[in-house]
C-alpha positions as CSV (number, residue, x, y, z in Angstrom):
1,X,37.4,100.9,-269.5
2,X,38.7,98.9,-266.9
3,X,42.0,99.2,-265.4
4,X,45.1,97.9,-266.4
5,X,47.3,95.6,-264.4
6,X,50.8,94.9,-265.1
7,X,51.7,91.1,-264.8
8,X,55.2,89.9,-264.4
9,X,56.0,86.7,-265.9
10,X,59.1,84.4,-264.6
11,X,60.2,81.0,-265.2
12,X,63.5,79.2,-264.6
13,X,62.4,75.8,-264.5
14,X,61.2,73.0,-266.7
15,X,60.2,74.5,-270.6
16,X,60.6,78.0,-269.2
17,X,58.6,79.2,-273.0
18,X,56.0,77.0,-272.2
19,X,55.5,77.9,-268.6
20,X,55.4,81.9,-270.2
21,X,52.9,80.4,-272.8
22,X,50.5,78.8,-270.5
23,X,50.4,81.6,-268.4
24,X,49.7,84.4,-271.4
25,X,46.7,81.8,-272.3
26,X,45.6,81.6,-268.8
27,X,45.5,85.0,-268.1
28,X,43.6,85.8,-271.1
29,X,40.8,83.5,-270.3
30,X,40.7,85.5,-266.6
31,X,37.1,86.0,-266.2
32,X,36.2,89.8,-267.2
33,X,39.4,90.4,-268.7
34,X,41.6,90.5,-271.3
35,X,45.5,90.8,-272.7
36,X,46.1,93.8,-274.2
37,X,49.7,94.0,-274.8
38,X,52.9,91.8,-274.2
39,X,57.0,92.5,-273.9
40,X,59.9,90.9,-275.6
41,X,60.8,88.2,-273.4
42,X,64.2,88.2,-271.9
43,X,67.0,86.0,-269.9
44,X,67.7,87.3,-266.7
45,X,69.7,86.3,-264.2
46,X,68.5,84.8,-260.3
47,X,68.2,88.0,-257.8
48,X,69.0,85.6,-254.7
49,X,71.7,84.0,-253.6
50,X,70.0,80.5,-253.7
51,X,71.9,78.7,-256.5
52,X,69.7,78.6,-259.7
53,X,69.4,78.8,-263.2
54,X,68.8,81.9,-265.7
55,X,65.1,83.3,-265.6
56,X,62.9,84.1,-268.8
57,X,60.2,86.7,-267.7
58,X,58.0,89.1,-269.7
59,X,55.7,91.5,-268.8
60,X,52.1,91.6,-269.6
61,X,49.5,94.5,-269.8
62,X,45.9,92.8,-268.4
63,X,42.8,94.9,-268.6
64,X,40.7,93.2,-265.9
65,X,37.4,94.1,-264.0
66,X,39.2,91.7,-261.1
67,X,39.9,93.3,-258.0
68,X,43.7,93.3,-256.6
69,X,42.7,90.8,-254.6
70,X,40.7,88.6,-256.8
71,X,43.3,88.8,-259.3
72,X,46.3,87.6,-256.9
73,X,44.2,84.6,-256.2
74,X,43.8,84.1,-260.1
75,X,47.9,84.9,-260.5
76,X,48.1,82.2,-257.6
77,X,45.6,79.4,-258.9
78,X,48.3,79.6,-262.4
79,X,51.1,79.3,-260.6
80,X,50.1,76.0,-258.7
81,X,48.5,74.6,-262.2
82,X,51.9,75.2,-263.4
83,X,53.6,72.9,-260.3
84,X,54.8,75.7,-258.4
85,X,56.2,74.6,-255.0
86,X,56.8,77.5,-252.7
87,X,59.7,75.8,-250.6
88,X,62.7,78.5,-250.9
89,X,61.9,82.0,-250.5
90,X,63.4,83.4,-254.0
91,X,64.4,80.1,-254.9
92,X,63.8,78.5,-258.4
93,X,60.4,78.0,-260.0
94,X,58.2,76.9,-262.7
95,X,55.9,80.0,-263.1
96,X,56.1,83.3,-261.1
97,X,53.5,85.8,-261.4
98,X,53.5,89.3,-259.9
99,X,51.5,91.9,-260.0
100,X,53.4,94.9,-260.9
101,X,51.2,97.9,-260.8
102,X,47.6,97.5,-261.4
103,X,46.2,101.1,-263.1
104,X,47.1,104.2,-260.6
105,X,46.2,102.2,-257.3
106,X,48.2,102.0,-254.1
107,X,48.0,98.7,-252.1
108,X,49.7,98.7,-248.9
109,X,48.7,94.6,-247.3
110,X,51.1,92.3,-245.5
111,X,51.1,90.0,-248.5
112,X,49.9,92.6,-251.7
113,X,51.6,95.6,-252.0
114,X,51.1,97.9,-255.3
115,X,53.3,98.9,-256.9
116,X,55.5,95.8,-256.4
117,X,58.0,96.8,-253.9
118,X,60.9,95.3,-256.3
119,X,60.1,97.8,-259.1
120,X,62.8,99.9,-258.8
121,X,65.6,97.1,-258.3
122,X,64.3,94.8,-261.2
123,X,65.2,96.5,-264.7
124,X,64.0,94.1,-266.9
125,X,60.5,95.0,-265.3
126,X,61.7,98.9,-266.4
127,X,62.5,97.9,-269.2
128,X,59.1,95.9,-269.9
129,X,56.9,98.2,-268.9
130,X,58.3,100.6,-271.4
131,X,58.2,98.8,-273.5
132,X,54.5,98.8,-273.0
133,X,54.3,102.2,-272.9
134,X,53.6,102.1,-268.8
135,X,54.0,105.6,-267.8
136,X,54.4,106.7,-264.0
């Protein structure tokens, strides 16, 4: 079995359910992996101060033979198919995807760390991820 990863889903932009959609179908056509689970989605509000509208974000569980790595570029290649324009750090956007935690492994990169650093500050991802039955 292969590990599983924890993808965040975020939208606040645009058809924020079809921006989730597109991204649950992209990710399960990942090469060498597969969606095994998926939260509730949920309305959030913005964590910045940058004045923007109310996020929808789910959490999915991906079972994946991609590396960290290669599966950041795959979360990254989504995101720009979806039009995301990285202008305003924590600014509005069609499609965010972040790794979470990706099975019991520790990365510690200047632009990958795992588990997310925000885990602890974001409750919906708590929440989620419990809803997945994530355990620590």
């Amino acid at each position: 079995m292969h590990p599983l990863a924890y993808i965040a889903l975020g939208s606040n932009l645009g058809d924020r359910d079809q921006f989730l959609a597109r991204a649950r179908t992209a990710l399960a056509a990942l090469p060498g992996s597969r969606v095994v689970a998926e939260s509730s989605v949920e309305e959030t509000a913005p964590v910045s101060d940058v004045p923007q509208g109310a996020y929808l974000n789910q959490m999915v569980a991906l079972e994946t033979e991609l590396s960290p790595r290669e599966l950041l570029a795959e979360l990254h290649r989504i995101e720009n198919d979806a039009g995301r324009v990285r202008t305003t750090h924590w600014g509005p956007r069609t499609l965010d995807l972040d790794i979470v935690r990706y099975g019991d492994q520790r990365v510690d990169e200047p632009d990958l760390v795992i588990p997310h650093p925000q885990l602890s500050h974001r409750d919906w991802w708590q929440r989620e991820l419990a809803e997945l039955g994530a355990t620590e």
